[in-house]
C-alpha positions as a Markdown table, in Angstrom:
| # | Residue | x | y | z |
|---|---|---|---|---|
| 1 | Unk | 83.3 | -30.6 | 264.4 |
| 2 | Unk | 82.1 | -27.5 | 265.4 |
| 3 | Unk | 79.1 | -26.3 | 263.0 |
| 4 | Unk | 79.0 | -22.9 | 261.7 |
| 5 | Unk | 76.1 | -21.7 | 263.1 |
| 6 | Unk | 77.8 | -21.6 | 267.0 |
| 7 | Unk | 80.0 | -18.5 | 265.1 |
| 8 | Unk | 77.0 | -17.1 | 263.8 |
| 9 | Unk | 75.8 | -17.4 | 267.4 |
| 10 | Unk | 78.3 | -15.5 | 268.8 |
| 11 | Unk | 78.3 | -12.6 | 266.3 |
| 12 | Unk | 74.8 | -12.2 | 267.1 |
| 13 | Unk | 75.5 | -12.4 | 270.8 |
| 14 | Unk | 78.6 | -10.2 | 271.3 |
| 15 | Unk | 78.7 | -7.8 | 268.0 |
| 16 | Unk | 76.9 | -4.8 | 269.9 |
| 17 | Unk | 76.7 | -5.5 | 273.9 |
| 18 | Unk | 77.7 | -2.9 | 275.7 |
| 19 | Unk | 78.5 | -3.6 | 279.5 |
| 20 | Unk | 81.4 | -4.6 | 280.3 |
| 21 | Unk | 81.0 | -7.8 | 282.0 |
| 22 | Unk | 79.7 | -8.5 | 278.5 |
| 23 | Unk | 82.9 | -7.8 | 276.9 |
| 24 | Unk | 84.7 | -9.7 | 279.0 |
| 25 | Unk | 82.8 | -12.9 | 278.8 |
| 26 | Unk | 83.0 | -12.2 | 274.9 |
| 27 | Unk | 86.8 | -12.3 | 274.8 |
| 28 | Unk | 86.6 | -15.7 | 276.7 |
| 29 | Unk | 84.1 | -17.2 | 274.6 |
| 30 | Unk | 86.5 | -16.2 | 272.1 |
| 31 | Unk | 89.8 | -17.4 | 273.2 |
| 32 | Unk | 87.9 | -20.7 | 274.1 |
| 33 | Unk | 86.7 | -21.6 | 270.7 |
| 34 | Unk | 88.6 | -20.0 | 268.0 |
| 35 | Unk | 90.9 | -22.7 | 267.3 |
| 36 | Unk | 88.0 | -25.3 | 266.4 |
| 37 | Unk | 86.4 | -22.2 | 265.0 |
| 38 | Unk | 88.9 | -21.7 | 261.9 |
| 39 | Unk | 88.7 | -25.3 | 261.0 |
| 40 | Unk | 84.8 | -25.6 | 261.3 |
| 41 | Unk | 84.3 | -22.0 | 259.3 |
| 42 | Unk | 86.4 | -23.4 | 255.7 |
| 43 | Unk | 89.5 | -20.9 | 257.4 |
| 44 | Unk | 91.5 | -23.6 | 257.1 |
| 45 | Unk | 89.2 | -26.6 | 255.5 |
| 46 | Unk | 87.5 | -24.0 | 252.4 |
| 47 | Unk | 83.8 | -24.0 | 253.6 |
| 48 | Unk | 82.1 | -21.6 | 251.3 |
| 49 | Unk | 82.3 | -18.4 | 252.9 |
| 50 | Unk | 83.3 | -19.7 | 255.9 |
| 51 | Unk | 86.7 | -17.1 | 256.3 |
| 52 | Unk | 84.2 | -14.3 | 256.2 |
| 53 | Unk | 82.1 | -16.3 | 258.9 |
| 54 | Unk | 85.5 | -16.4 | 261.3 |
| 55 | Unk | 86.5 | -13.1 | 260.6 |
| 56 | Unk | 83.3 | -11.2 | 261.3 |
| 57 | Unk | 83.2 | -13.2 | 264.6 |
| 58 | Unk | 87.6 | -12.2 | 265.3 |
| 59 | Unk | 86.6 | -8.6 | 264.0 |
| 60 | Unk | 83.8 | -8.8 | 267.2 |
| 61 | Unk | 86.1 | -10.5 | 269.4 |
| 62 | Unk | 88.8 | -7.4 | 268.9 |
| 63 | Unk | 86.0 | -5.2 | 269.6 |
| 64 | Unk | 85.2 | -7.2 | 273.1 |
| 65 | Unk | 88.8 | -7.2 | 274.0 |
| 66 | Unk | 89.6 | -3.2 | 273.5 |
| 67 | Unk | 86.8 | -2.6 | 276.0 |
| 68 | Unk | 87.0 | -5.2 | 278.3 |
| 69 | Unk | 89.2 | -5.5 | 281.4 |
| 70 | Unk | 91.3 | -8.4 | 280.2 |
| 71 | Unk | 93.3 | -6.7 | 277.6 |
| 72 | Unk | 97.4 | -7.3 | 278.4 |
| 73 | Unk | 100.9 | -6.9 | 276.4 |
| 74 | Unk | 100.9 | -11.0 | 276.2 |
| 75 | Unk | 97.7 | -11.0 | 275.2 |
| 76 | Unk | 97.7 | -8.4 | 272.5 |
| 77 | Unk | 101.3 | -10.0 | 270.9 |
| 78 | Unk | 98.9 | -13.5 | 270.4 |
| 79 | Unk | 96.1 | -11.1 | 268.5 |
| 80 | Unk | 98.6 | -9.4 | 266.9 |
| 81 | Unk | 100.0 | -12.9 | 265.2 |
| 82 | Unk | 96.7 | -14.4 | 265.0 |
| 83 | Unk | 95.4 | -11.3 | 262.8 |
| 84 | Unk | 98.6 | -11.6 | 260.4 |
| 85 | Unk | 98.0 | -15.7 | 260.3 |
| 86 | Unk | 94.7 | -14.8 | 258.9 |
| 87 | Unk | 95.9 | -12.4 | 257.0 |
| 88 | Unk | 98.1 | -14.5 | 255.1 |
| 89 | Unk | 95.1 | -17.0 | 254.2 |
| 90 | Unk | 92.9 | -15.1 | 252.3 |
| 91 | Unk | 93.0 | -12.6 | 249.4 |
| 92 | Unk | 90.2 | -10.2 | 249.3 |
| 93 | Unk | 88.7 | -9.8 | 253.1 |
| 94 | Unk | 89.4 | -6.4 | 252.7 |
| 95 | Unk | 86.4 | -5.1 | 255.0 |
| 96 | Unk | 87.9 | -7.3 | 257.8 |
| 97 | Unk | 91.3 | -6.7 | 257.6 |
| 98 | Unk | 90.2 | -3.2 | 258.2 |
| 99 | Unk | 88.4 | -3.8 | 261.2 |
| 100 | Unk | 90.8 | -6.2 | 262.7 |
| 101 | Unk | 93.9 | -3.9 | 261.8 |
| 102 | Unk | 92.2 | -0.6 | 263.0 |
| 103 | Unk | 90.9 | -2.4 | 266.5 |
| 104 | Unk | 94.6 | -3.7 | 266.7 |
| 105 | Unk | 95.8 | -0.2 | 266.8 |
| 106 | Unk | 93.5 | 1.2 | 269.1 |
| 107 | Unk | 94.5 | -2.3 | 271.3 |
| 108 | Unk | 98.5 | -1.3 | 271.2 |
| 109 | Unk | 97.6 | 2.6 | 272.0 |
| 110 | Unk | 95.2 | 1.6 | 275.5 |
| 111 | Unk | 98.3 | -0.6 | 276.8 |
| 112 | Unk | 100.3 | 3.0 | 276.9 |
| 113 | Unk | 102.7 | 5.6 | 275.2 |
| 114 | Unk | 104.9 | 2.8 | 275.2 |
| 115 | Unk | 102.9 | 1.2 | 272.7 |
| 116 | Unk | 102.2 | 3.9 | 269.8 |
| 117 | Unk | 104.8 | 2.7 | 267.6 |
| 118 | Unk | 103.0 | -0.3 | 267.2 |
| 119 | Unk | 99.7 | 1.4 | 266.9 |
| 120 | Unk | 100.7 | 3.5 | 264.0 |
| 121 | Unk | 102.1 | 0.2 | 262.1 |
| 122 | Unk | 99.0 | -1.5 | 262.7 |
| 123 | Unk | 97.3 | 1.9 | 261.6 |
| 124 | Unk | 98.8 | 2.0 | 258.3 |
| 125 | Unk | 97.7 | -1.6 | 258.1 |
| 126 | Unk | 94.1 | -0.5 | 258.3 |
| 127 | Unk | 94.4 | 2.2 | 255.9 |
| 128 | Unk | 95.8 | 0.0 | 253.6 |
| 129 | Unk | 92.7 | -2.0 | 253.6 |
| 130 | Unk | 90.3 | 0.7 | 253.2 |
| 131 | Unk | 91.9 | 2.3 | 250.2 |
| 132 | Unk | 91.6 | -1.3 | 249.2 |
| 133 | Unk | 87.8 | -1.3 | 249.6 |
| 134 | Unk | 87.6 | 1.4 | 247.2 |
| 135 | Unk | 90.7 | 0.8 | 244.2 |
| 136 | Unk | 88.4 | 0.5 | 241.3 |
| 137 | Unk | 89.3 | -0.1 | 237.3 |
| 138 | Unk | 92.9 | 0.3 | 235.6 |
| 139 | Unk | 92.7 | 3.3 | 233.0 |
| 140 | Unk | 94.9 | 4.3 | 230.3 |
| 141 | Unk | 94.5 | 8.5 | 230.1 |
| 142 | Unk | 95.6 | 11.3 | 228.5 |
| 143 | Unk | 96.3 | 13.8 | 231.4 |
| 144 | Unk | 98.5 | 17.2 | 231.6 |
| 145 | Unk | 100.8 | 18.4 | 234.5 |
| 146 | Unk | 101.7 | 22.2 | 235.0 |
| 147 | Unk | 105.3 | 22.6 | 236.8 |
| 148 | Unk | 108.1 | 25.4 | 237.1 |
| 149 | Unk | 111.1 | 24.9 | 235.8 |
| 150 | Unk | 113.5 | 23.2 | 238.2 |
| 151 | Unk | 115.9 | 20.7 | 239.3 |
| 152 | Unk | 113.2 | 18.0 | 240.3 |
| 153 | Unk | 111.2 | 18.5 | 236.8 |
| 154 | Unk | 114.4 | 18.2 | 235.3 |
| 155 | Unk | 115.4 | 15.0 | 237.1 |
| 156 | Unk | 112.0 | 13.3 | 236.5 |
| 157 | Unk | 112.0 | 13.9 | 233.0 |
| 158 | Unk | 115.5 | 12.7 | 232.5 |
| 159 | Unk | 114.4 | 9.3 | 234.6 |
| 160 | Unk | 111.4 | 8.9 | 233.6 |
| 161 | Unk | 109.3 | 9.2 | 236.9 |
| 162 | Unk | 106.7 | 10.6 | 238.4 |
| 163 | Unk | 106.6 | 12.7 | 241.3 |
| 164 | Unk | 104.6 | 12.2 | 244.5 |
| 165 | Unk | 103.5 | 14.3 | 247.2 |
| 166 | Unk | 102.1 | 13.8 | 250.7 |
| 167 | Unk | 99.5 | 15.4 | 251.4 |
| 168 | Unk | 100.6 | 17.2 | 254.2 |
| 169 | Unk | 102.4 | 18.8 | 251.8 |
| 170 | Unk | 100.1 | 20.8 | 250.1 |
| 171 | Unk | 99.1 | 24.5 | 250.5 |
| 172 | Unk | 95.7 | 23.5 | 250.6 |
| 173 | Unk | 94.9 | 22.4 | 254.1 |
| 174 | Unk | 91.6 | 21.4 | 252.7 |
| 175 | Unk | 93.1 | 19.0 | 249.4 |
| 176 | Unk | 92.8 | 16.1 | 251.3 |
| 177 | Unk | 89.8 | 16.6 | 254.1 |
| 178 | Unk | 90.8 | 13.7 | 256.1 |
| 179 | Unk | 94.0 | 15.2 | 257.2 |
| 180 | Unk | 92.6 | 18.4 | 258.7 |
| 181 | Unk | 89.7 | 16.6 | 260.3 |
| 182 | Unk | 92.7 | 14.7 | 262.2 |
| 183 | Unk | 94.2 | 17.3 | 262.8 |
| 184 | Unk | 90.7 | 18.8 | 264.2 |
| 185 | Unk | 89.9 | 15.6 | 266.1 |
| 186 | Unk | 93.1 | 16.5 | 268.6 |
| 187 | Unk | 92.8 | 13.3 | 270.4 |
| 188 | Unk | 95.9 | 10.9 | 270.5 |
| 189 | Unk | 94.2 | 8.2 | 268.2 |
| 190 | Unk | 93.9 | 11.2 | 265.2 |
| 191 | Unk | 97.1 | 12.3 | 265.8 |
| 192 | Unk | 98.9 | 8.5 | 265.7 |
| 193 | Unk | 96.1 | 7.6 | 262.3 |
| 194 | Unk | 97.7 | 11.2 | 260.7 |
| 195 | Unk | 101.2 | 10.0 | 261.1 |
| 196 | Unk | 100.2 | 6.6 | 259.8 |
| 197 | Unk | 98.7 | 8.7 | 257.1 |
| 198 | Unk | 101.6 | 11.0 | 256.2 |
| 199 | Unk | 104.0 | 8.1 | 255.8 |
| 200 | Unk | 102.5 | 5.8 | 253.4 |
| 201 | Unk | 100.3 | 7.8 | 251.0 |
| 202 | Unk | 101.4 | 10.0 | 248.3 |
| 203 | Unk | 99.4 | 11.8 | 245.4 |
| 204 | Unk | 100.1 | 13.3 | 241.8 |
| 205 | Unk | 98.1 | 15.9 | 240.6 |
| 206 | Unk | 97.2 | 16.4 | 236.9 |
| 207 | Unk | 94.9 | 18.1 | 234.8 |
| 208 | Unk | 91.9 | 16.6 | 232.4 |
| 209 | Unk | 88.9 | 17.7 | 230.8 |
| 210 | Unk | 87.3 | 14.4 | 230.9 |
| 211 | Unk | 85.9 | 11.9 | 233.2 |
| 212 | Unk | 86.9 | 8.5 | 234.2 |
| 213 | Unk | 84.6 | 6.1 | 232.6 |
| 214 | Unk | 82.4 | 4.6 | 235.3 |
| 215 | Unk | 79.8 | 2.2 | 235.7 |
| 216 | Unk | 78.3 | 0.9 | 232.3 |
| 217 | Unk | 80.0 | 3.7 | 230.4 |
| 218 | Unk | 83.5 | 2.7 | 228.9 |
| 219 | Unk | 84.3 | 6.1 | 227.4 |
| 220 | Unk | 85.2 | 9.6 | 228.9 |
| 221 | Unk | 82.7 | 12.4 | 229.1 |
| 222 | Unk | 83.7 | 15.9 | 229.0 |
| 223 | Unk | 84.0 | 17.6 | 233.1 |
| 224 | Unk | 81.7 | 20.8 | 231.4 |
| 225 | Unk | 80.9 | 22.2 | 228.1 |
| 226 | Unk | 83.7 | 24.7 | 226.2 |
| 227 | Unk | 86.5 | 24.1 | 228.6 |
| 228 | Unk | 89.4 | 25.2 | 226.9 |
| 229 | Unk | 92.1 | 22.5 | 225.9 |
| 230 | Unk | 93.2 | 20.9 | 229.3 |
| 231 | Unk | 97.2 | 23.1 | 228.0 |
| 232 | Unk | 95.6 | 26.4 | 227.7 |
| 233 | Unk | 94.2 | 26.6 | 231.2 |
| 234 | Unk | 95.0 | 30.4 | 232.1 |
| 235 | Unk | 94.6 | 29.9 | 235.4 |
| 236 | Unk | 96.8 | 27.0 | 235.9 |
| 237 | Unk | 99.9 | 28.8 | 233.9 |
| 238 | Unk | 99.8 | 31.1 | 236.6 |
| 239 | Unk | 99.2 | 29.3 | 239.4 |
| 240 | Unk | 101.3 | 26.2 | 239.1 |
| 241 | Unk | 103.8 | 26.9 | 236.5 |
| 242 | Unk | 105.3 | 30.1 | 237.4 |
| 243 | Unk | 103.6 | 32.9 | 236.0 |
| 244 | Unk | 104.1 | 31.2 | 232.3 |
| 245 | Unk | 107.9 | 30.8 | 232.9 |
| 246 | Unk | 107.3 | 26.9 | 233.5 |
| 247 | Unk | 105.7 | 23.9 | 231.3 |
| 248 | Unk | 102.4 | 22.1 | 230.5 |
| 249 | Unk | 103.8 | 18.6 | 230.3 |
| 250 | Unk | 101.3 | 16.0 | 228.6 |
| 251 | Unk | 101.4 | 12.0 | 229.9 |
| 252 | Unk | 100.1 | 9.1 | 228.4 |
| 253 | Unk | 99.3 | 6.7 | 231.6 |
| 254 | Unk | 99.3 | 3.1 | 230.5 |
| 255 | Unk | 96.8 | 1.0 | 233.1 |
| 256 | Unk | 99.2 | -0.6 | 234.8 |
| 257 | Unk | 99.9 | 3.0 | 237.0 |
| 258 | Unk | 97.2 | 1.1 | 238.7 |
| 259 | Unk | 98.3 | -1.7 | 241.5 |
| 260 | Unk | 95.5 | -3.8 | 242.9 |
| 261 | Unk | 95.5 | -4.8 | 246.3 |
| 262 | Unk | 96.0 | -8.0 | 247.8 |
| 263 | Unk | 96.1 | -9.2 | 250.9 |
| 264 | Unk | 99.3 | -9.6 | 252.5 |
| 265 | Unk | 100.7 | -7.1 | 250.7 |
| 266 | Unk | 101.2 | -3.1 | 250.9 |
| 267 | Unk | 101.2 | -1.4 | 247.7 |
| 268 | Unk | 98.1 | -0.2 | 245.9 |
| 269 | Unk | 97.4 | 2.8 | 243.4 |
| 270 | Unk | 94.6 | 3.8 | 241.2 |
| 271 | Unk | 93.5 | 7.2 | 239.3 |
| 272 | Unk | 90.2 | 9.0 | 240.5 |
| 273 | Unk | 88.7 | 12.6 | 239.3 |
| 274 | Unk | 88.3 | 15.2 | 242.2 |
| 275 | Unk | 85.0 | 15.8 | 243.2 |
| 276 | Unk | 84.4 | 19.7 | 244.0 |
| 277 | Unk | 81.5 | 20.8 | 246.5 |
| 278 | Unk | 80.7 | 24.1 | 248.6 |
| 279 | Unk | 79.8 | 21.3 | 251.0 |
| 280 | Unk | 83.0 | 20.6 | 253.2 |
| 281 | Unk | 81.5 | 21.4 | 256.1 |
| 282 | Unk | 78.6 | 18.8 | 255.8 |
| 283 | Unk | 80.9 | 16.3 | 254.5 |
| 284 | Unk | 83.1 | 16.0 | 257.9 |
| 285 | Unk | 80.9 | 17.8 | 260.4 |
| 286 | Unk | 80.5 | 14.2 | 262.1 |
| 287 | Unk | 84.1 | 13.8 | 262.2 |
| 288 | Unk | 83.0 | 10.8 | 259.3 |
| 289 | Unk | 84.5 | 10.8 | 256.1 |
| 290 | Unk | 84.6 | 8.4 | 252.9 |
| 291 | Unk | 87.1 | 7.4 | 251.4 |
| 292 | Unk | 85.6 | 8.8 | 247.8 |
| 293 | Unk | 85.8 | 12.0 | 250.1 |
| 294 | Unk | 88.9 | 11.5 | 252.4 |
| 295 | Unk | 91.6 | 12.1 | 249.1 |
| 296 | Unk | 89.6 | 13.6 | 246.4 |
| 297 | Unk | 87.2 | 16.3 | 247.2 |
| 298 | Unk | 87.9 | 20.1 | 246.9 |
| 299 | Unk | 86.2 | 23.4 | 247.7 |
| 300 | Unk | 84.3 | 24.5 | 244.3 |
| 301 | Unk | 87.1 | 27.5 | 244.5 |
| 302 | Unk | 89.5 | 24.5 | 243.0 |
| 303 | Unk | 86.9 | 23.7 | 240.1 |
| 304 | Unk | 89.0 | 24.8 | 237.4 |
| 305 | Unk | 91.2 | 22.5 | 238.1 |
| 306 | Unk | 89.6 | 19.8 | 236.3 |
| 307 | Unk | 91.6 | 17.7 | 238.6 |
| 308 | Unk | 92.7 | 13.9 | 238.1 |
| 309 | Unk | 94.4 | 12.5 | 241.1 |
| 310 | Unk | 96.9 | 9.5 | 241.2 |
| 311 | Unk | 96.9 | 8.0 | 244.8 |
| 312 | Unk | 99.6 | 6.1 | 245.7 |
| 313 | Unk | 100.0 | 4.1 | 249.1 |
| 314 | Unk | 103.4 | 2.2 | 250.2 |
| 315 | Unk | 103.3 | 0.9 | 253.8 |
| 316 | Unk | 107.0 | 1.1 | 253.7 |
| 317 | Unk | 106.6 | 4.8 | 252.9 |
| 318 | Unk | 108.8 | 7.3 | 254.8 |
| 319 | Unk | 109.0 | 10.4 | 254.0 |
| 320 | Unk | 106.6 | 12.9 | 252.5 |
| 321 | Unk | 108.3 | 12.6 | 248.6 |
| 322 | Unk | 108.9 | 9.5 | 246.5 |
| 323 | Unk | 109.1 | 8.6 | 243.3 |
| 324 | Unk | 107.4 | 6.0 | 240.6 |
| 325 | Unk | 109.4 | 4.7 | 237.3 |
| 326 | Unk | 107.0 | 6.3 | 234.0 |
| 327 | Unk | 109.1 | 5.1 | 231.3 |
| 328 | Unk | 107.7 | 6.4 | 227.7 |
| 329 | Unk | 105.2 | 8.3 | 229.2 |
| 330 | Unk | 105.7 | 11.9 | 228.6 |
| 331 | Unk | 103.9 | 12.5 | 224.7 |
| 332 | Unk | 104.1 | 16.2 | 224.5 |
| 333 | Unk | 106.0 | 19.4 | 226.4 |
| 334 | Unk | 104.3 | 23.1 | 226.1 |
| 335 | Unk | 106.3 | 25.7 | 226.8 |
| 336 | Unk | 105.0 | 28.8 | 229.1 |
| 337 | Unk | 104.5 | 32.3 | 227.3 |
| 338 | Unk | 107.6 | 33.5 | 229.4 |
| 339 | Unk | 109.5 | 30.2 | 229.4 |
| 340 | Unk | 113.0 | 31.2 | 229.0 |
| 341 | Unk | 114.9 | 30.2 | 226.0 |
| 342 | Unk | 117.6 | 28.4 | 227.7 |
| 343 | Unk | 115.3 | 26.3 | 229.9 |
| 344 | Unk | 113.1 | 25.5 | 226.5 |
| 345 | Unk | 116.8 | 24.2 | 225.2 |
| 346 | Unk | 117.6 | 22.3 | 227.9 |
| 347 | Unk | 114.2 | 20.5 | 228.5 |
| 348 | Unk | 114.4 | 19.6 | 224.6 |
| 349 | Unk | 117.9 | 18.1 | 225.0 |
| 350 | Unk | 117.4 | 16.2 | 228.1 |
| 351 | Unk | 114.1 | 14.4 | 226.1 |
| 352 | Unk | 116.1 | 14.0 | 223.0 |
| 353 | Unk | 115.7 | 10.5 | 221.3 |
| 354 | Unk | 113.0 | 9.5 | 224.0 |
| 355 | Unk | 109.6 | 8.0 | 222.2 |
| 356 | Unk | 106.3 | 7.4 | 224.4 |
| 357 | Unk | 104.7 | 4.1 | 223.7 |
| 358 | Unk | 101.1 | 4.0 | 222.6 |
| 359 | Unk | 99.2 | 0.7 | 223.1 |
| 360 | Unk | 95.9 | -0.6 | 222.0 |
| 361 | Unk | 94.1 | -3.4 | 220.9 |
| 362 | Unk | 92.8 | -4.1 | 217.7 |
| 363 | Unk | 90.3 | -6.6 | 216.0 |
| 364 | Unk | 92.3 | -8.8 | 213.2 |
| 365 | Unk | 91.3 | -11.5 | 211.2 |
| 366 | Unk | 93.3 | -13.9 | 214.1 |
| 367 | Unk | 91.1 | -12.3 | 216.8 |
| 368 | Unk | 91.9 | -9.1 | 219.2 |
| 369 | Unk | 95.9 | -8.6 | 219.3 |
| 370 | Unk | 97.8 | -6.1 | 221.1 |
| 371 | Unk | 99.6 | -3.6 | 219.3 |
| 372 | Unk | 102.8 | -1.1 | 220.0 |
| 373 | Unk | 103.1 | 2.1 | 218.7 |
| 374 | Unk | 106.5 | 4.2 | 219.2 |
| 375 | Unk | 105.7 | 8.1 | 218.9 |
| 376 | Unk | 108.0 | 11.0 | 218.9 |
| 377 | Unk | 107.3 | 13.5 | 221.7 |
| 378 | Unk | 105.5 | 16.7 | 220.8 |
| 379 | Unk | 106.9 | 20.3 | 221.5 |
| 380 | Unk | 105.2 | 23.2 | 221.8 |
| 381 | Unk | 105.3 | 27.5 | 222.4 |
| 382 | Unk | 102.4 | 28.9 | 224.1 |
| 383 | Unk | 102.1 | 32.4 | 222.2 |
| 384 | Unk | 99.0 | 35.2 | 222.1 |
| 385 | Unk | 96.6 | 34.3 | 220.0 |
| 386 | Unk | 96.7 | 37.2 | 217.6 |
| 387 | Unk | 93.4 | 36.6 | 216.3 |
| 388 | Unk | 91.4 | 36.0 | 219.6 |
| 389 | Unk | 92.2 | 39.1 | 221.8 |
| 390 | Unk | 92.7 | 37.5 | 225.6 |
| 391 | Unk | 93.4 | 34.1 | 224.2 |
| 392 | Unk | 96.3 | 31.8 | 224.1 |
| 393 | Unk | 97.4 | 28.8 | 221.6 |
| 394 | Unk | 100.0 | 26.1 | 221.3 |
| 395 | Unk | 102.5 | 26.7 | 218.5 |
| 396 | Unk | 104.4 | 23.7 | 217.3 |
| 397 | Unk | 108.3 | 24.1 | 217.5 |
């Protein structure tokens, strides 16, 4: 049997040669040996770390072959199945499956226009994988949402979703940096990864005055000192709910909005704060981008925003709106200062009899248990504050 040092061997040998002939003899060394190669590294047999071994040295071999001369249609279809065989063996070689995914795509777009179809599939396979390398903890959060009043809020309140956006979408052309720098790029790769993009990721947008725990730290820290109460944002009343005519709708997100990626599969989510900087130019001035960066960083202009961000990828996406099923997630409505009384009705009525759910656990005498708490959703009038001149509150209907 093959030992596991002759795959080391060739990592070292092929990861960063440069000439051509190199490449080429890489790809054959390759094609040679990887069959005895997955038994020998645990891909197949469970040798500790051994499908890391194998795919570090396929990740170099799809690196050889873009650049080589020996790249064909026939021979691309065999990577393509050998990458999804993989694939389908382990669970958490997210850092590979990027590499292999993204060098796949590149592969299908060299062969020709023909091609791109099957480059931007494979693309959206690699993005996948490096929102993967970054999903983090599940969080349950408090979180507000500022909408006018029309037929989509009305339809997500009465089914109990959520609403998601592409971001190319937004009026922003700066919300999610690595669009633009795509678009920037102008080279046929950016534009095939920005369609990739624009069909399989979607973000929510909400408002909170604290910050996901992190690290060591299990509770939420405020964003700044004397923010006002995340409902009386002035700013946000007129910017995203119509002048005051719209709502302030309050959600309790239970932690399983989050999905955690797997392998194999194509669905992931998690919640992240925005990160605001003057420094958008430094950020992407290599045409390099993280991913902490690539879907939540803003111009300090946004700051106010104290902005919570959902991001939701489907590779089955389509099209630049979807939907997510919320149910008993709504706590509380607030009504803008110029909310119409007739909308205020309706809004009421369409909630009416709808509870949100509260969980939590608790310490008993039998150990921690999980309890279930059913809570009637809050309405409330944003009025002048008549004893703070400039200032607004929430009235209780």
């Amino acid at each position: 049997m093959v030992n596991i040092a002759e795959i080391k061997a060739y990592i070292d040998r092929y990861e960063k040669v440069e000439s051509i002939e190199l490449k080429n003899e890489g790809v054959e060394a390759f094609l040679n040996s990887y069959v005895e190669w997955q038994g020998a590294s645990g891909f197949i047999y469970g040798i500790e770390r051994g499908w890391q071994i194998y795919g570090e040295a396929f990740v170099v071999f799809t690196t050889c072959l873009y650049d080589s001369t020996l790249l064909n249609e026939a021979l691309a279809e065999i990577v393509s199945k050998e990458i999804r065989a993989y694939e389908a063996r382990v669970e958490y070689a997210f850092g590979v499956m990027y590499s292999l995914y993204f060098n796949m795509g590149l592969m299908w777009h060299k062969l020709g226009i023909g091609y791109d179809e099957k480059a931007v599939e494979e693309f959206k396979k690699s993005i996948y994988y490096l929102l993967a390398l970054s999903n983090n903890s599940s969080y349950t959060v408090d979180c507000y949402a500022y909408r006018p009043c029309s037929k989509y809020l009305y339809h997500s309140l009465a089914k109990e979703q959520l609403n998601l956006t592409s971001p190319t979408q937004f009026n922003d052309p700066f919300d999610c940096p690595i669009l633009e720098l795509l678009n920037n790029h102008g080279d046929e790769v950016s534009r095939l990864m920005h369609r990739a993009y624009r069909n399989t990721t979607k973000v929510a947008c909400f408002v909170s005055n604290l910050k996901l725990p992190t690290g060591e730290e299990f509770t939420q820290k405020p964003k700044h000192e004397n923010d006002a109460p995340e409902y009386l944002n002035e700013l946000m009343w007129t910017h995203y709910a119509d002048s005051h005519k719209g709502v302030c709708i309050k959600y309790h997100i239970p932690n399983n909005i989050t999905i955690h990626p797997k392998c194999g599969e194509g669905r992931l989510a998690y919640l992240r704060d925005v990160r605001y900087s003057n420094d958008l130019y430094e950020t992407g001035k290599d045409g390099e981008i993280t991913m902490r960066d690539a879907f939540f960083l803003k111009s300090k202009a946004w700051e106010y925003e104290n902005e919570l961000r959902y991001l939701y990828f489907d590779l089955d996406g389509n099209a630049d709106y979807t939907q997510i099923e919320i149910p008993n997630c709504v706590s509380a409505v607030y009504f803008g200062l110029k909310c119409p009384r007739d909308e205020r009705e309706f809004i009421m009525k369409l909630l009416e009899g709808k509870t949100w759910v509260n969980r939590y656990s608790k310490l008993t005498d039998d150990g921690v248990k999980e309890f279930l708490d059913e809570m009637a959703i809050g309405f409330y009038q944003i009025k002048l504050d008549e004893n703070q001149f400039g200032k607004l509150k929430a009235e209780k209907i």
